[in-house]
N, C-alpha and C positions, 0 to 999 in steps of 0.2 A: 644757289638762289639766295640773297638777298635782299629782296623785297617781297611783299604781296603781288599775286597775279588774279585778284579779285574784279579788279576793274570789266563790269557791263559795257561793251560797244555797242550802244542801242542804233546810231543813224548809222547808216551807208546810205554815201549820195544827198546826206540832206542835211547841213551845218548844226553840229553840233550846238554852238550857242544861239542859234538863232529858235530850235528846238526847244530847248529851255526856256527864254522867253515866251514863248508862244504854248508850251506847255503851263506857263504859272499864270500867265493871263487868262488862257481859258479854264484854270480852276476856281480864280476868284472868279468871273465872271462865271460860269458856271455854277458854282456854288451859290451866287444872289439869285440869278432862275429858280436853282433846283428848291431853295429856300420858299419861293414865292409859288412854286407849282405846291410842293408838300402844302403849305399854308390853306391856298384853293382848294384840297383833296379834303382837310377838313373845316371847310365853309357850310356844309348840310348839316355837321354836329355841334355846331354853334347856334343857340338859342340867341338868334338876331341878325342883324341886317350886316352887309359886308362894313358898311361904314363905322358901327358898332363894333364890329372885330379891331377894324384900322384904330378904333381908339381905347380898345381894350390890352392891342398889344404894344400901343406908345405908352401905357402904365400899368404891365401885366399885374403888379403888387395890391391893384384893386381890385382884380378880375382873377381868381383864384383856378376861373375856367380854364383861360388858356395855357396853364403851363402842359399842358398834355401836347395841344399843337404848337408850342412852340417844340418841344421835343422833337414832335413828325416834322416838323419845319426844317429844323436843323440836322433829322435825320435825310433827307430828301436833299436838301443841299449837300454832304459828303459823298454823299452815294452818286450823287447826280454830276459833281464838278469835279470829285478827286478820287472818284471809280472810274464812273461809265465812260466820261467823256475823253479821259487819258488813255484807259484801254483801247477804244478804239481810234485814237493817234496813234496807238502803239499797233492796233493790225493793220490800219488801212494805210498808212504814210509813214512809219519807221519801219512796217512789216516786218515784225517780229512777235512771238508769243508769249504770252504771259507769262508763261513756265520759264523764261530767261531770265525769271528774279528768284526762280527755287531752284536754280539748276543743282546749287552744292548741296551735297548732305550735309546734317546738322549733329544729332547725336543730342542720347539724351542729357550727356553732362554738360553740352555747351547751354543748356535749354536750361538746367541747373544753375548755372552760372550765371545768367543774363538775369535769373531772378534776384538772387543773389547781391548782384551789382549793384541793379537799380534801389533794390531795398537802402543797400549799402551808402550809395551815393544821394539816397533823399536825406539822407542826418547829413553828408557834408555842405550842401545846395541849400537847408537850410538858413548857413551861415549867409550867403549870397542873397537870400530871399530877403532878408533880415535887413541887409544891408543895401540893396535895391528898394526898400520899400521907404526907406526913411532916406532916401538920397535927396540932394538939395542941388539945385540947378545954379549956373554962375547970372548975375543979372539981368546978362541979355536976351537971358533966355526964359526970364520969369514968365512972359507969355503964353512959351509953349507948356511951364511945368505947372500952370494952371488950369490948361486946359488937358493937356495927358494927368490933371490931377481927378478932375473931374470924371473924366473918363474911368480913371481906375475907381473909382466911388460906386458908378454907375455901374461898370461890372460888378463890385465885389455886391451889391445890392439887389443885381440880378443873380449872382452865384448863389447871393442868402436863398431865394427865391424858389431857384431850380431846384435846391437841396432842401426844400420843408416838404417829407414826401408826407402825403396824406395817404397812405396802403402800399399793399406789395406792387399794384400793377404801375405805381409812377416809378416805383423802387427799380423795376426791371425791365422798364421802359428807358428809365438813367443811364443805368447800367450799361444797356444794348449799343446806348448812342453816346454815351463817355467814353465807356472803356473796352468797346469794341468797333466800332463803327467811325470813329473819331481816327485813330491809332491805324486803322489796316488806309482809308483814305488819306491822311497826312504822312504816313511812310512812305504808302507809294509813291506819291508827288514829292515830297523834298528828299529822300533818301533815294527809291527807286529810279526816277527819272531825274528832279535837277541835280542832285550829286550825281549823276552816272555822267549825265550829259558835259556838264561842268567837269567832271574831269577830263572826260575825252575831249573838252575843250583846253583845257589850261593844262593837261597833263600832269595837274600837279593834287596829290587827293587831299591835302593839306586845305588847299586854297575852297577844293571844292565842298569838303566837309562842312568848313566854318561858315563860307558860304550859304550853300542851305540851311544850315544852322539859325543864321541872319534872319534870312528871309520866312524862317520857320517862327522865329519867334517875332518879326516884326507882324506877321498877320496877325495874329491874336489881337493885336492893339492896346496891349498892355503894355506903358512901358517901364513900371515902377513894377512891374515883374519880367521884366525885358533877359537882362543877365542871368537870372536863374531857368530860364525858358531857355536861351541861349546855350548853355551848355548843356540842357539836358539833352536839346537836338545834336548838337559836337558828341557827347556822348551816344544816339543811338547810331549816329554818321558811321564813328569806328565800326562799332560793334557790328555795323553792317559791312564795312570794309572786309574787316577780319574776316568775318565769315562763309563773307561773299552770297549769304540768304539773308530776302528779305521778311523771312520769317522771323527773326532774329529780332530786327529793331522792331516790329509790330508788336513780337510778348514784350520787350521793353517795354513801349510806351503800352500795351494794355497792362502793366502792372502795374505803373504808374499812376496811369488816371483809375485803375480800380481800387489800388492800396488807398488810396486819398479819397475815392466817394466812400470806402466801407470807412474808414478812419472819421470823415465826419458824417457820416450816417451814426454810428456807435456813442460819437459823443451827442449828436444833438438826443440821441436816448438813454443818455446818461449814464451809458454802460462803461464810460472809459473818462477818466480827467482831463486826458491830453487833448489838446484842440488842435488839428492840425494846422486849422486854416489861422492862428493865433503867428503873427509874424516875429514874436519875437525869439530870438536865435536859440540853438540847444548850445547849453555849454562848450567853451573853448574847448577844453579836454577829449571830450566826448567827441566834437568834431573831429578835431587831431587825429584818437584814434581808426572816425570812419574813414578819415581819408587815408591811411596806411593800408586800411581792410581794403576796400576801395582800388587802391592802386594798385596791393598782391593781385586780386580778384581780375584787375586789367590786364595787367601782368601773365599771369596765367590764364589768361582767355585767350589772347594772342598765340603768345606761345602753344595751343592746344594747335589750333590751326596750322601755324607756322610748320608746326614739326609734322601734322599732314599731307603739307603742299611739299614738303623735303623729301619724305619719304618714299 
């Protein structure tokens, strides 16, 4: 054997790429629902009139109330467009069971490893982050990099926002829907379903990784952190290849977004120097060596597998 035999055949009888589109439509679309349902569920815990919400959450930074339901907001949207509503795509028209994304075992040292990685790989992604953020558009395109400039402002000002926690229960309400809730819905959608699909479309898991990758990091709508989003989705792509469970790329990206809200949780309490959210690069050197650590770490995650599926 010479390759992975990892590949999910999720359709029979029902075009794989056409599957795929229609799976990523209805998550964003889904997702603005599930968004605007959660929103309504806390309209009775809001001291004011709905029209008064509508203009407290167009400048949440004056209105210190709603950063709770914007949480529920956003919680209700994942759950609603990149759980509920794919899962059942997935029993009622692909007719298949959920448990055909855990089928492989995992073990505790690949689970070991994937922490490991990610850790590993946020010192080299720095350098990309660094270098994405201070990117300069050619002049035809000054229009657009004024306006994806803007934008990136406007998040990073909502990120300040989300992360001033005022006690434990905004702390762990973050927590739930960053680094839990975020990570198990966005895996499924671009790693479980369009890479599965997309490859059983193109045959090629190359095309389909980078692929969802793309389109994982174009939703955010960031695009001055586009390329460093970009690979971190290529990287949980493999990891989910190799492994063949989508348990795998979910602790990814839950370490990810957890390492990074306890990282600026620590600093905005003055417990630590380092800023994560601080763009500029960690040293060449330093890089160099995570990307060596990094690669072994790849390296032998693969090969962990490999020699399973030989065996």
């Amino acid at each position: 054997m010479n390759k992975f035999d990892n590949n999910i055949h999720l359709s029979t009888g029902v075009s794989s790429l056409g599957s795929a589109i229609f799976i990523f439509v209805l998550a964003l679309l889904g997702s603005l629902l599930g968004s605007v349902i959660g929103m309504m569920l806390c309209v009775p815990f809001f001291q004011g009139s709905i029209t008064e919400l509508t203009t407290a959450l167009s400048n949440p930074q004056a209105y210190p109330d709603v950063k709770l339901i914007l949480y529920v907001s956003q919680a209700f949207g994942t759950l609603f467009g990149m759980v509920c509503l794919p899962l059942l795509y997935l029993k009622f028209i692909l007719k298949r069971p959920i448990s055909i994304f855990f089928n492989k075992p995992v073990g505790i040292q690949p689970v070991v490893l994937t922490v490991l990685i990610v850790l590993s790989f946020m010192m080299v992604n720095a350098l990309f982050i660094e270098w994405n953020a201070n990117l300069v558009f050619p002049e035809f395109l000054k229009g657009f990099e004024q306006w994806a400039r803007a934008k990136e402002d406007q998040m990073a000002e909502m990120t300040k926002f989300l992360t001033q926690f005022d006690g434990y229960t905004e702390i762990i309400l973050a927590f739930i829907v960053i680094a839990v809730i975020a990570p198990i819905g966005e895996e499924l959608v671009f790693r479980g379903f369009l890479q599965s699909l997309t490859h059983n479309y193109t045959k090629n898991i190359h095309v389909a990784i980078w692929l969802s990758a793309i389109l994982f990091s174009t939703i955010h709508m960031q695009f001055f952190g586009f390329v460093p989003r970009l690979l971190l989705g290529a990287l949980f792509g493999y990891l989910y290849y190799w492994s063949g469970n989508l348990i795998v790329p979910i602790l990814a990206h839950l370490v990810n977004n957890g390492f990074t809200l306890i990282m600026v949780l620590l600093a905005k309490k003055e417990l630590i120097a380092y800023d994560i959210e601080n763009t500029d690069t960690v040293p060449l050197p330093t890089v160099l060596i995570f990307a060596i650590i990094t690669t072994g770490l790849l390296v032998y995650f693969r090969n962990y597998f490999f020699r399973r599926q030989v065996s």
